[in-house]
Backbone bond lengths (Angstrom), bond angles and torsions (degrees), N, CA, C in turn:
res aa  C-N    CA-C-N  psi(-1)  N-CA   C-N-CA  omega(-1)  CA-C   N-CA-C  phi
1 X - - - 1.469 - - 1.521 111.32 -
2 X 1.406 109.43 27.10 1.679 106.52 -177.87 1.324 116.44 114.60
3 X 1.321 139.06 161.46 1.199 158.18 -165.01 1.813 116.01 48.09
4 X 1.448 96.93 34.08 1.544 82.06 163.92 1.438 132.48 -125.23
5 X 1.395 84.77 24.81 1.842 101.57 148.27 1.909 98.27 110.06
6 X 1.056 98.55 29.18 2.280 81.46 -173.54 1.307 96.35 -68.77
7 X 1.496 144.35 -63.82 1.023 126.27 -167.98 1.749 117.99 -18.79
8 X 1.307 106.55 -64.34 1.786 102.29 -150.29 1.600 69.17 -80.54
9 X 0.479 157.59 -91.49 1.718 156.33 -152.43 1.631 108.97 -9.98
10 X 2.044 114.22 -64.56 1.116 111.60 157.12 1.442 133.47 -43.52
11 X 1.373 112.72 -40.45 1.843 118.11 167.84 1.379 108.30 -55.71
12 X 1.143 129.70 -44.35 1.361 130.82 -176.61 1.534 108.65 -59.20
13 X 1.278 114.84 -55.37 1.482 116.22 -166.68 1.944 108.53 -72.82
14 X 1.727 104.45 -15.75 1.307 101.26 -162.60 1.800 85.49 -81.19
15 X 1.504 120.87 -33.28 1.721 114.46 -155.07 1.147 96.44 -78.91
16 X 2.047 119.18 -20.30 1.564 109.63 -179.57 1.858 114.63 -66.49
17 X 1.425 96.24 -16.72 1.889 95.93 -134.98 2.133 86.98 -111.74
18 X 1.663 113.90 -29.60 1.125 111.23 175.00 1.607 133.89 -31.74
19 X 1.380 104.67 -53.46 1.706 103.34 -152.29 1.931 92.35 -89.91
20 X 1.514 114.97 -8.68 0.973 104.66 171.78 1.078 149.60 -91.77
21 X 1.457 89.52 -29.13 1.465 116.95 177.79 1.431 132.75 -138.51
22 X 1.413 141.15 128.50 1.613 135.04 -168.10 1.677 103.25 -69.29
23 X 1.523 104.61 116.66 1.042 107.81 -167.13 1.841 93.05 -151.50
24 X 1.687 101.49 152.30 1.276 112.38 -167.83 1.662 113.30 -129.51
25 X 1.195 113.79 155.87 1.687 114.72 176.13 1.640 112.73 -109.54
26 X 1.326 127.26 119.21 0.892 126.23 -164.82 1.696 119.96 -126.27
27 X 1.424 132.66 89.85 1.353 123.21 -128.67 1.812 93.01 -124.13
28 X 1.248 107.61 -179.46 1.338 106.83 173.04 1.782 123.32 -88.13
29 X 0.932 87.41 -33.50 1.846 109.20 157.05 1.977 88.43 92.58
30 X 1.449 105.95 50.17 1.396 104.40 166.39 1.536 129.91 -37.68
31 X 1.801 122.30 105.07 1.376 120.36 -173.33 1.481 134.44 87.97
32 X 1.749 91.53 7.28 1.419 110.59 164.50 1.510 121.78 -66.11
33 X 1.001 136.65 157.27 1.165 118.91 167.54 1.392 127.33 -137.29
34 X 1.846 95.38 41.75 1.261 121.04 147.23 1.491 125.34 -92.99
35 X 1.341 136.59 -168.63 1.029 138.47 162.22 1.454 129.57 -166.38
36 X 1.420 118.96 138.67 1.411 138.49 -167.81 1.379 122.90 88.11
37 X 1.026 157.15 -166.68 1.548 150.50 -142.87 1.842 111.76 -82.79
38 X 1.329 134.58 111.27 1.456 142.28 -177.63 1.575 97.76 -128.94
39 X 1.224 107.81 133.78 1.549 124.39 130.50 1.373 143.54 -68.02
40 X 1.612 109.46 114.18 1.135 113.68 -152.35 1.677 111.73 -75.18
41 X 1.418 158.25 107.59 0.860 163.08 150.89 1.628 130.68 -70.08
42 X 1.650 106.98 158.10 1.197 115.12 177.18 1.615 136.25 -50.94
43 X 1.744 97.19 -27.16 1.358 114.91 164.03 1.201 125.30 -112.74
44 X 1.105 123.28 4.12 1.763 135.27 150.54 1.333 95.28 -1.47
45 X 1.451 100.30 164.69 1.900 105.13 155.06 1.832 96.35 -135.28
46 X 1.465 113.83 152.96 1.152 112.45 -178.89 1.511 107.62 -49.43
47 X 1.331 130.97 -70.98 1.556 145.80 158.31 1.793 113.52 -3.98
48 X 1.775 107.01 -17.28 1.644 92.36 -177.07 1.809 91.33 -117.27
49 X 1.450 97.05 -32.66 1.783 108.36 179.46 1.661 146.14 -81.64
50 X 1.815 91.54 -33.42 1.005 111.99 -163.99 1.360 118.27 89.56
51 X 1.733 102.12 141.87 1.450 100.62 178.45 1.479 139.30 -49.28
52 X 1.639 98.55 -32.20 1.328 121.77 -153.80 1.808 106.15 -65.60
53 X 1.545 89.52 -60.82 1.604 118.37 -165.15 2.119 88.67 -79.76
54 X 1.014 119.74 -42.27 1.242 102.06 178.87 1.883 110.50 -52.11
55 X 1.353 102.63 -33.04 1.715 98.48 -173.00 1.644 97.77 -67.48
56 X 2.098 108.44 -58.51 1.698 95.00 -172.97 1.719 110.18 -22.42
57 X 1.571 92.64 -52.76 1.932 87.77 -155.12 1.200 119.69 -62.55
58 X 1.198 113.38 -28.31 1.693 138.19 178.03 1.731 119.55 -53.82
59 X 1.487 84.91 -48.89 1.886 88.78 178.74 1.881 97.85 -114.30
60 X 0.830 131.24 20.36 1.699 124.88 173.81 1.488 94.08 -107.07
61 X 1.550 124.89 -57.67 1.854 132.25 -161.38 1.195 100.27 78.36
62 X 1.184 107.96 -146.91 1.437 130.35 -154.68 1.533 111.95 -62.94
63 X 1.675 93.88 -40.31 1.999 100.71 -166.41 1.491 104.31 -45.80
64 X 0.855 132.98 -26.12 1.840 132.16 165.63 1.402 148.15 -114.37
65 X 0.901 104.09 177.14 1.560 93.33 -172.15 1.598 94.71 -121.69
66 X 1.707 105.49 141.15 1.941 103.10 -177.04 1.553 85.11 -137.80
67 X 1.224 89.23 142.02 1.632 91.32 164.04 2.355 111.34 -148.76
68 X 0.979 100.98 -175.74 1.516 91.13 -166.31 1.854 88.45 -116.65
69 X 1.221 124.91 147.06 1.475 121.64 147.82 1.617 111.49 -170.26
70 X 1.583 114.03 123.44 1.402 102.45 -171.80 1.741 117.78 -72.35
71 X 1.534 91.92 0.56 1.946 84.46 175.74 1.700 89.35 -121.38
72 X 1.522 102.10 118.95 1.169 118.49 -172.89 1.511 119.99 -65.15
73 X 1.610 98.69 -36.60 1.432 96.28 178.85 1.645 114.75 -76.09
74 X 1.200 120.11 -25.74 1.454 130.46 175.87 1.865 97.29 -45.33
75 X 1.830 104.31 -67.37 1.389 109.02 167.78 1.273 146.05 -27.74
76 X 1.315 104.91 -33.76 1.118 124.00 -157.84 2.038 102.42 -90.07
77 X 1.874 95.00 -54.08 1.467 107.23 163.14 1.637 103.36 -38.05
78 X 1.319 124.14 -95.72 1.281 122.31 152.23 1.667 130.71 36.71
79 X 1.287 88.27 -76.81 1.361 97.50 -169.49 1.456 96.83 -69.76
80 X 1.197 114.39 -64.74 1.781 141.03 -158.19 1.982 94.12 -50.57
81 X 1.806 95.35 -49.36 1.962 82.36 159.45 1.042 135.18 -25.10
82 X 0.676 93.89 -98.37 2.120 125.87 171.34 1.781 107.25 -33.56
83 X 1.547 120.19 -73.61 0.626 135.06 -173.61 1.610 120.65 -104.85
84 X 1.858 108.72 76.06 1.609 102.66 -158.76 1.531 107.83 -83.33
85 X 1.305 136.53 14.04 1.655 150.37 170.21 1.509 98.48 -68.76
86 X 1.115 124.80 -55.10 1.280 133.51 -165.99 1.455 125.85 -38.06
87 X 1.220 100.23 88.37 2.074 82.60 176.56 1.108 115.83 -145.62
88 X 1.895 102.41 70.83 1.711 115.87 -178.73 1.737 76.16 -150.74
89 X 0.961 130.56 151.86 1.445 151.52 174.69 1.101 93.80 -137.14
90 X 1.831 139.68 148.48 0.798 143.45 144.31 1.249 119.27 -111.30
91 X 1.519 132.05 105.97 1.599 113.36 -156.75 1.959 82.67 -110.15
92 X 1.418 96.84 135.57 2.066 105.58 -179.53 1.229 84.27 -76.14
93 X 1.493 145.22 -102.98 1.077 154.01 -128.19 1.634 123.16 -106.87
94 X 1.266 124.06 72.24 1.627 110.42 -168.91 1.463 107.72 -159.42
95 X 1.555 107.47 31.83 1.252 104.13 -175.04 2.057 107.62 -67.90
96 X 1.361 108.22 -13.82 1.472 118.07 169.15 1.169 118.79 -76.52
97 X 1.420 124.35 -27.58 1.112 115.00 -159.67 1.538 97.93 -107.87
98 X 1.935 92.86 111.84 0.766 98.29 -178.85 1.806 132.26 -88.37
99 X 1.424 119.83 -17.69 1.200 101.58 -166.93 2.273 118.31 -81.10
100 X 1.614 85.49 41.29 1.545 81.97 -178.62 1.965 79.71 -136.41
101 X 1.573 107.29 142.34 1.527 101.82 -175.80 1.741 104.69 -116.25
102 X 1.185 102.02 117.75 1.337 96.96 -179.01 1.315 115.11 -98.10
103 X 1.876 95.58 161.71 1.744 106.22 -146.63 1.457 83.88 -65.18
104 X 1.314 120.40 -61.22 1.706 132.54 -149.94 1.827 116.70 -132.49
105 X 1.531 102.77 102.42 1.429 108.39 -155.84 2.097 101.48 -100.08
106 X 1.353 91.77 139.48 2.065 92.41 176.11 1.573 86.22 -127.68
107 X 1.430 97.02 128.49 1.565 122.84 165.53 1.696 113.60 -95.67
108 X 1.254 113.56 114.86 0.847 128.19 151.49 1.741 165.03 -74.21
109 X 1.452 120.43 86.07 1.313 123.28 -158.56 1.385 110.90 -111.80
110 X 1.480 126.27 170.39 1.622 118.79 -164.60 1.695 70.45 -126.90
111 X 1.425 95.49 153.14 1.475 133.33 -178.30 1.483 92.16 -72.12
112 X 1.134 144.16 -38.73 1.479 141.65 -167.07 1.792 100.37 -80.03
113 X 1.090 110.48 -47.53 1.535 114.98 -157.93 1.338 95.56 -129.66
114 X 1.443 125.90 64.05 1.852 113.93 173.79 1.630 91.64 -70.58
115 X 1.832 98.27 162.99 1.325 119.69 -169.27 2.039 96.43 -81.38
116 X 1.241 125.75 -18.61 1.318 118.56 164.46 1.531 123.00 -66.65
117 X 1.356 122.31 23.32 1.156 137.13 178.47 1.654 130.32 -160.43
118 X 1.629 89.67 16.93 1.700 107.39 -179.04 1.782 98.36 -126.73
119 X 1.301 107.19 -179.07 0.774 119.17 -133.71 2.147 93.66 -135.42
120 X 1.529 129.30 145.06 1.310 124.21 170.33 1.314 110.64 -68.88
121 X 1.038 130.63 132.72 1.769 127.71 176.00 1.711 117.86 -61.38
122 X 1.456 98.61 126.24 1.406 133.16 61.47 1.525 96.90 -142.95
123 X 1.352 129.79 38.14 1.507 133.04 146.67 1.382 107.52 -82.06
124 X 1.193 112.61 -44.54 2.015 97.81 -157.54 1.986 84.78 -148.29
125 X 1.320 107.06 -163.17 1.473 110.54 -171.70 1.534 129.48 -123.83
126 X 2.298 98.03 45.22 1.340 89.46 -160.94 2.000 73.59 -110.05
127 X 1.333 84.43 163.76 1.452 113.66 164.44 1.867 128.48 -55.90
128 X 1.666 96.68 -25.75 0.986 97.87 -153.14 1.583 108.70 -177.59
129 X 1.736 134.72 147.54 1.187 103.83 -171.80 1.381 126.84 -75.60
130 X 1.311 117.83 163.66 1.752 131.28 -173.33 1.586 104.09 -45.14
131 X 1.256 126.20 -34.95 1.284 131.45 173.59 1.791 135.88 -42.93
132 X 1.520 71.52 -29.13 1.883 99.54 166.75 1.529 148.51 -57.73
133 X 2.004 92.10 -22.37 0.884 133.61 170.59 1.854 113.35 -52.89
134 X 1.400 96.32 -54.13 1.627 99.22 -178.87 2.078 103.73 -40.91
135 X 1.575 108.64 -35.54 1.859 81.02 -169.29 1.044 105.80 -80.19
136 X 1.157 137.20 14.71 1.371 139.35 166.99 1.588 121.29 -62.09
137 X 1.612 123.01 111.08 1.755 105.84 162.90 1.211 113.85 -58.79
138 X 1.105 137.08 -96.82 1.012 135.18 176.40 1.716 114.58 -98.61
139 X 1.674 90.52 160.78 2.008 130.56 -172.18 1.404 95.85 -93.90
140 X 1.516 120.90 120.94 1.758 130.76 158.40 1.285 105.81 -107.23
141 X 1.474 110.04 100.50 1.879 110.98 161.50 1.173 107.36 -63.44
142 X 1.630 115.04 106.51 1.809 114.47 177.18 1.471 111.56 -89.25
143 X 1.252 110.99 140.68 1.484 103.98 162.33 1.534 111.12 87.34
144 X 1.161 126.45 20.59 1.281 139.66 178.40 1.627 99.05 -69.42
145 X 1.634 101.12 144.46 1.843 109.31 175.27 1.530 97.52 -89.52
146 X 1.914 93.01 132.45 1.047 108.48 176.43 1.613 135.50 -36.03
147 X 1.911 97.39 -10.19 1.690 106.65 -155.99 1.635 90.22 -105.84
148 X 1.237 114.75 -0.20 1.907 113.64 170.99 0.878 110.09 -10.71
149 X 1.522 142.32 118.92 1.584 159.02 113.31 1.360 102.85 -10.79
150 X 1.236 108.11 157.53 1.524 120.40 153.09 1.606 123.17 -97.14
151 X 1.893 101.13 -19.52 1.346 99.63 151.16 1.509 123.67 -65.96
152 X 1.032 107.72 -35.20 1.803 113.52 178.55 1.641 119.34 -68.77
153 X 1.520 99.85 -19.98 1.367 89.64 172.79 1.574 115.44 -94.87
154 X 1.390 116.56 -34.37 1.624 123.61 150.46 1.660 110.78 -9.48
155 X 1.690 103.35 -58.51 1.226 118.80 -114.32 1.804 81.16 -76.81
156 X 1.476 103.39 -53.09 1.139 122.16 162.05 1.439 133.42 -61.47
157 X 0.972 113.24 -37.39 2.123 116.64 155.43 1.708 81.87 -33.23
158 X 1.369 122.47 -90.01 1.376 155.93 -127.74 2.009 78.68 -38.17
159 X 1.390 106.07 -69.27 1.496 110.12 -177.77 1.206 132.35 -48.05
160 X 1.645 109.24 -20.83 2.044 112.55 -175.22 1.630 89.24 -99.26
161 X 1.282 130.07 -29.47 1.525 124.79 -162.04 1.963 107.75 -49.95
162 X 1.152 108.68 -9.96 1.731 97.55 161.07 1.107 115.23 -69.62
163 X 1.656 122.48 -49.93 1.496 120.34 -158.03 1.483 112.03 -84.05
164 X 1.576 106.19 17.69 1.551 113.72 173.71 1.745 130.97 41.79
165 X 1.549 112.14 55.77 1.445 101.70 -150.54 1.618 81.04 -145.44
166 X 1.136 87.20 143.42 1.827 96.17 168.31 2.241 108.74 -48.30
167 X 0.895 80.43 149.47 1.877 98.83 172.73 1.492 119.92 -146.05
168 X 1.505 98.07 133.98 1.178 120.02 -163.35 1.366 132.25 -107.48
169 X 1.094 170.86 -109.70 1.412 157.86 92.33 1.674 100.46 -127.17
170 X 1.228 113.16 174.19 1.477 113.56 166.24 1.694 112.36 -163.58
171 X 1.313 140.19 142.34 1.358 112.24 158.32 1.726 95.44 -125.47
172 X 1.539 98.47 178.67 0.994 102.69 -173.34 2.398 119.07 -88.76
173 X 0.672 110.54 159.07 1.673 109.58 166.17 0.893 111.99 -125.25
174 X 1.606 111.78 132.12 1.923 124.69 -173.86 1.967 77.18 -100.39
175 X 1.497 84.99 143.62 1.465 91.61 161.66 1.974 103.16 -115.92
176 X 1.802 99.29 -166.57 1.267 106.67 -163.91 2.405 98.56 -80.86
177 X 1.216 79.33 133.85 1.532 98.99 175.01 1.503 104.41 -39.43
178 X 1.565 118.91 154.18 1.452 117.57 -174.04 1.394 96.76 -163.19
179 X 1.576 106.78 99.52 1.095 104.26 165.24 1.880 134.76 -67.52
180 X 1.334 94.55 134.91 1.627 93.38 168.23 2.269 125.59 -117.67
181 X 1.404 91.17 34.17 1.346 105.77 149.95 1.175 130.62 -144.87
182 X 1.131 125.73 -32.67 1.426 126.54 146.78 1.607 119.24 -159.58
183 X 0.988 128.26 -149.73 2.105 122.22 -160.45 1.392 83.95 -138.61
184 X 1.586 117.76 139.97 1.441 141.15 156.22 1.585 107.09 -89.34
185 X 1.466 135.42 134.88 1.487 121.28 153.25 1.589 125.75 -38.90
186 X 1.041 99.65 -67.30 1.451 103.26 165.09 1.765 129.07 -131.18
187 X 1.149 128.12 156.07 1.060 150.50 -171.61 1.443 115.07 -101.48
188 X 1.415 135.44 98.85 1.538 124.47 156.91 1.640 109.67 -103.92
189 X 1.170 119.34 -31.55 1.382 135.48 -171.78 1.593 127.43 -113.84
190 X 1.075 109.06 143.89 1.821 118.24 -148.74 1.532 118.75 -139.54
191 X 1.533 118.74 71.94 1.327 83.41 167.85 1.499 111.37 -88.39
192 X 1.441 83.66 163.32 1.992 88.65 -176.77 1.954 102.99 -111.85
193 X 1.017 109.78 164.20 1.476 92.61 -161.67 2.087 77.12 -155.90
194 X 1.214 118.11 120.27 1.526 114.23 -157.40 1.783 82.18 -158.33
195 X 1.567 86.63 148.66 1.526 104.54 -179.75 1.407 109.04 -162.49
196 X 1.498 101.48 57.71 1.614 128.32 160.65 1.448 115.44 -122.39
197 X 1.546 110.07 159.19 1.302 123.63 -168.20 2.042 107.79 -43.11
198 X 1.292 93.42 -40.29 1.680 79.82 -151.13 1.770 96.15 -125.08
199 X 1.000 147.02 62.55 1.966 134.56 -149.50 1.574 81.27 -104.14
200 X 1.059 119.77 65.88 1.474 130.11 174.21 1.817 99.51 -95.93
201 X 1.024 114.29 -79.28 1.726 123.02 171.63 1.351 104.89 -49.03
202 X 1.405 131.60 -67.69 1.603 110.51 166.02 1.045 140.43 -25.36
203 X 1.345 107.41 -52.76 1.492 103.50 171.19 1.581 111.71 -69.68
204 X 1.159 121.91 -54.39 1.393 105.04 -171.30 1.465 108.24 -73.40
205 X 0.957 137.96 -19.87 1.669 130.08 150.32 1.284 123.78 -23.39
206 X 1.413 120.01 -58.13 0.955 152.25 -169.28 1.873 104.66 -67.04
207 X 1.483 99.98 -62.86 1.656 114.80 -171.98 1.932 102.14 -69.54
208 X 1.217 119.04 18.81 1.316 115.42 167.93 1.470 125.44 -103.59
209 X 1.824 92.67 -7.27 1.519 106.15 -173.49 1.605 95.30 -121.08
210 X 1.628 128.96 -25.15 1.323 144.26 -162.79 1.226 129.78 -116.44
211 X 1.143 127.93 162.09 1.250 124.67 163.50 1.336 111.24 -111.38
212 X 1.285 106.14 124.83 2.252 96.73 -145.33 1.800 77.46 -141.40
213 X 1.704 100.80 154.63 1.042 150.93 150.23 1.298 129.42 -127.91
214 X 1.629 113.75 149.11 1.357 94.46 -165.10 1.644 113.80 -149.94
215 X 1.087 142.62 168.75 1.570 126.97 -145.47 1.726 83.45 -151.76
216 X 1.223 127.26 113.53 1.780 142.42 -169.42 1.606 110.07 -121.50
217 X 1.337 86.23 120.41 1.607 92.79 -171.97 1.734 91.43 -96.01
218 X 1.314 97.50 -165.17 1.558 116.97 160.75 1.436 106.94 -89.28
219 X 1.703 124.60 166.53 0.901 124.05 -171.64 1.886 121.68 -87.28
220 X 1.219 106.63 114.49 1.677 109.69 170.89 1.563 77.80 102.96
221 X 1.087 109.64 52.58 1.672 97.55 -174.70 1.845 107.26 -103.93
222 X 1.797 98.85 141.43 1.315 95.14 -151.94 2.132 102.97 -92.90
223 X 0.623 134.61 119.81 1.117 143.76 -152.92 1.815 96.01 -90.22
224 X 1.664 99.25 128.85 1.509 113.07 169.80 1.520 118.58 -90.70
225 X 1.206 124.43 153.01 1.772 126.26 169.79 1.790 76.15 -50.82
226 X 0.983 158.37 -92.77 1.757 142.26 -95.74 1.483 95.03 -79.14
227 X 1.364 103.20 -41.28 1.605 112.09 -172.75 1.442 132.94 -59.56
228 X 1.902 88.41 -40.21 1.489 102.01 146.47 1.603 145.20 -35.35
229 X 1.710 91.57 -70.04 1.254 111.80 154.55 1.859 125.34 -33.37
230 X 1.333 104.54 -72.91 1.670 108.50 179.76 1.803 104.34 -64.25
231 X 1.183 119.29 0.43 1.489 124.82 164.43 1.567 95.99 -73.42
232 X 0.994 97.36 -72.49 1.972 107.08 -164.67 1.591 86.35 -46.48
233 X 0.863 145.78 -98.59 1.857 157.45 -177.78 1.112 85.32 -10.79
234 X 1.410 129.96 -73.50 1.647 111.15 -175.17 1.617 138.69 -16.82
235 X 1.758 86.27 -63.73 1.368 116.19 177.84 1.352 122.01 -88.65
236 X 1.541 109.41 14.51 1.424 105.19 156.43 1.273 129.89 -94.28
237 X 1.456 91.74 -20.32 1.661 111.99 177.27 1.498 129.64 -103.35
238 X 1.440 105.17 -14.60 1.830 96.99 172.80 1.291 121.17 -113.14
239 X 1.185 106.58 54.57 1.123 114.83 159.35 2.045 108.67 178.91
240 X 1.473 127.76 129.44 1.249 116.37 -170.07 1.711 118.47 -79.34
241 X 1.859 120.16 -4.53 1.273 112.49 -174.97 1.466 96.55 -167.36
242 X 1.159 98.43 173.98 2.179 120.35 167.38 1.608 90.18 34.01
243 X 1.505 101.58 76.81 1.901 98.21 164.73 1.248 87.72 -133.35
244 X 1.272 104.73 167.80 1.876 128.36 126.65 1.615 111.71 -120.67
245 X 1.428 74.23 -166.54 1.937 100.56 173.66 1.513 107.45 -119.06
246 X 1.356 134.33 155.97 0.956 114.94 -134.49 1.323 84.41 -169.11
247 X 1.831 131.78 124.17 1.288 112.12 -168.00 1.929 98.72 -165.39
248 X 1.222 133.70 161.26 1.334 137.01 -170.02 1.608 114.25 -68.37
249 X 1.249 130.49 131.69 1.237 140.90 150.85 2.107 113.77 -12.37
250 X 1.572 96.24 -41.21 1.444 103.94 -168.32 1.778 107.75 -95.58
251 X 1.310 116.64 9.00 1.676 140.83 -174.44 1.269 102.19 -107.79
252 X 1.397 116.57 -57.17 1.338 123.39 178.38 1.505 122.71 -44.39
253 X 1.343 89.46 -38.08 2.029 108.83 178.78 1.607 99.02 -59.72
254 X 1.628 105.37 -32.79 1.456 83.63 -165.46 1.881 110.53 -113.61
255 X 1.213 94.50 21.36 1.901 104.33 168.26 1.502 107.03 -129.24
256 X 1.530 145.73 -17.58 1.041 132.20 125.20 1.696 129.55 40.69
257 X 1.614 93.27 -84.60 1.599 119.03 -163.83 1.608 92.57 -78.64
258 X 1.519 117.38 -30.64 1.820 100.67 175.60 1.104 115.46 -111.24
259 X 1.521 133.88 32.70 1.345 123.52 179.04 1.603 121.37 -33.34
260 X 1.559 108.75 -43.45 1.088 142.82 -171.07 1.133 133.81 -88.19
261 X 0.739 118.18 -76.25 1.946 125.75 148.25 1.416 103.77 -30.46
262 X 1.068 124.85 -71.96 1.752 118.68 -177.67 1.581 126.46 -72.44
263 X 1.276 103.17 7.18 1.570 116.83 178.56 1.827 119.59 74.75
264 X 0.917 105.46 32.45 1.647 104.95 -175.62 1.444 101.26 -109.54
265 X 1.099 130.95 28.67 1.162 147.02 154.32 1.635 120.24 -81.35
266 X 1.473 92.91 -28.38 1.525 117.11 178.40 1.454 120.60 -72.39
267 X 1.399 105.95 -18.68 1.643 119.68 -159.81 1.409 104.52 -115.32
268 X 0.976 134.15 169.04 1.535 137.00 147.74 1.292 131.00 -80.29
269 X 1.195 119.01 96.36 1.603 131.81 -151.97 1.475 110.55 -110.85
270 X 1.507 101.23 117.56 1.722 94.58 -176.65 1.828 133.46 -117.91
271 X 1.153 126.64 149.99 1.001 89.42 163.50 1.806 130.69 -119.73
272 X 1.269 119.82 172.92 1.773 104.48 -177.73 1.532 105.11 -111.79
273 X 1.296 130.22 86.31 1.372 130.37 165.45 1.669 131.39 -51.05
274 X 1.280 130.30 123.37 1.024 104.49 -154.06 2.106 82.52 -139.10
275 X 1.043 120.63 -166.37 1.699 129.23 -151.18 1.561 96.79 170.94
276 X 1.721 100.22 151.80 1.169 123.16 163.24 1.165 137.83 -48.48
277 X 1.641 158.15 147.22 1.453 133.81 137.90 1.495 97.80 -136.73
278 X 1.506 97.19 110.10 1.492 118.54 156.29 1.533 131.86 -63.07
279 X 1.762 98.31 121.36 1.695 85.08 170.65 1.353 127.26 -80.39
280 X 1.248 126.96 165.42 1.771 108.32 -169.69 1.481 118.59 45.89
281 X 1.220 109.84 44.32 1.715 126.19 173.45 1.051 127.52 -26.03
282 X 1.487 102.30 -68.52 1.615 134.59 166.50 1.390 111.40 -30.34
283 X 1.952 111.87 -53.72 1.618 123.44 -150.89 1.602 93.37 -77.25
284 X 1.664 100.69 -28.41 1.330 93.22 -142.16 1.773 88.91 -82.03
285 X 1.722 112.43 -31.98 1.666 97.04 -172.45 1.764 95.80 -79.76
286 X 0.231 98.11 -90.45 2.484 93.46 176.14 1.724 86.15 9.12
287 X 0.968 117.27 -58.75 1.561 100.66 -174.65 1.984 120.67 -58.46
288 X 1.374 73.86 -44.74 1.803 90.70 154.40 1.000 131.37 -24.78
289 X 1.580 99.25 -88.04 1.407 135.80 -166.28 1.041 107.53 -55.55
290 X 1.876 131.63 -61.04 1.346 138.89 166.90 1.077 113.94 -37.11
291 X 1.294 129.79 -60.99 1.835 130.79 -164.11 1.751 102.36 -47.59
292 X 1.817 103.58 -46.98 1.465 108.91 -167.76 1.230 111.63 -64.19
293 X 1.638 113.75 -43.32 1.197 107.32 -159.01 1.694 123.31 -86.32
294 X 1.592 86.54 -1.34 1.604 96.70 162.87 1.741 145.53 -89.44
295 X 1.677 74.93 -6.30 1.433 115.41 176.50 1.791 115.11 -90.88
């Protein structure tokens, strides 16, 4: 039900698959509050696109084409219109949806909470039962600690080795903070203010270099002027010097359009960018590369 990382996952596959091939992202546009087939653009607002696909377009540009549609195959027609070169779809989220069959499927699980130990909702947070796994090509362990064992990865092979599918590891990389309202000299203090599924590793990412507090929305969560406001009040008071605020790449999509109007122009507003790193890199794009280029 979310937080196990597709975003940077999709970035990864788009920077592998770009310079080679015309290829497109095609998403559901979770929390838009439009509906049926859009092109995602530079001046979009999260509210017509979604957060998600507003970021692809935001940090990819031009090299692609993104668009939003909750019936994938409608999308897909769509795209292939407009743009008849096209023959890489990248769909982020649809391993459920079934009436569109995709050529080449990656399942995604977090090293903390694999789906061989959760539960269909409203017990645990899978979509669907564990059994599901088999249409999967390949398994991405997301979010793995950098200090992974090789017993720990055994340990876990040991558990996917029914569903017979390649396995992967992955962890995540925080990069350097980037503000988009203005620059502090220095930084000791952090609140983080995040409104994605899981800002569990963020934050403590963060609290290894900081002294962080942190304010957790729900996920794709749409942020009010008041909320704003008791943000700023927050951060006037917990902490007396050298802070910011400090918040996700996929949040930003959706405060953006009021930097200004809502006064966060006023504050020091940051963000923490973060990306993939695959183990067995190589194996894992060759697995890639082949499927496409046979396609």
């Amino acid at each position: 039900m979310g937080g196990t990382g597709k975003s940077p996952v999709t970035l990864y596959l788009t920077d592998l698959l770009l310079d080679t091939f015309d290829l497109a992202i095609l998403s559901r546009g979770y929390g838009r509050k439009t509906k049926g087939f859009t092109w995602v653009e530079f001046d979009s607002l999260a509210s017509e696109v979604g957060d998600e696909p507003l970021m692809f377009k935001t940090l990819v540009g031009n090299k692609i084409h993104v668009a939003v549609c909750e019936d994938r195959n409608s999308g897909v027609e769509n795209i292939q219109l407009k743009f008849p070169k096209t023959k890489i779809v990248l769909l982020d989220d649809a391993f459920q949806h079934r009436k569109i069959k995709p050529g080449f499927s990656i399942l995604l699980t977090t090293f903390d909470n694999p789906f061989f130990n959760d539960y269909v909702v409203p017990a645990g947070k899978l979509r669907e039962n564990r059994s599901g796994a088999k249409r999967a090509d390949v398994i991405l362990v997301t979010k793995c600690p950098n200090s992974l064992s090789i017993a720990q990865k055994n340990e876990f092979q040991l558990q996917l080795n029914k569903f017979k599918k390649p396995v992967f590891f992955s962890m995540v990389n925080y990069g350097n903070l980037m503000n988009f309202t203005f620059e502090v000299p220095l930084i000791k203090n952090i609140l983080v203010v995040a409104g994605i599924a899981d800002p569990k590793d963020m934050i403590e990412n963060l609290a290894n270099s900081y002294n962080v507090e942190s304010l957790v929305f729900s996920d794709h969560h749409q942020f009010t002027h008041a909320e704003i406001t008791k943000i700023h009040q927050k951060f006037d008071t917990f902490a007396p010097s050298e802070k910011a605020i400090v918040t996700t790449q996929k949040d930003y999509m959706r405060l953006k359009e009021k930097v200004e109007e809502w006064g966060l122009i006023k504050y020091p507003w940051y963000i923490l960018p973060i990306s993939i790193e695959i183990e067995n890199e190589q194996e894992f794009n060759k697995l890639i590369i082949d499927y496409v280029g046979k396609n």
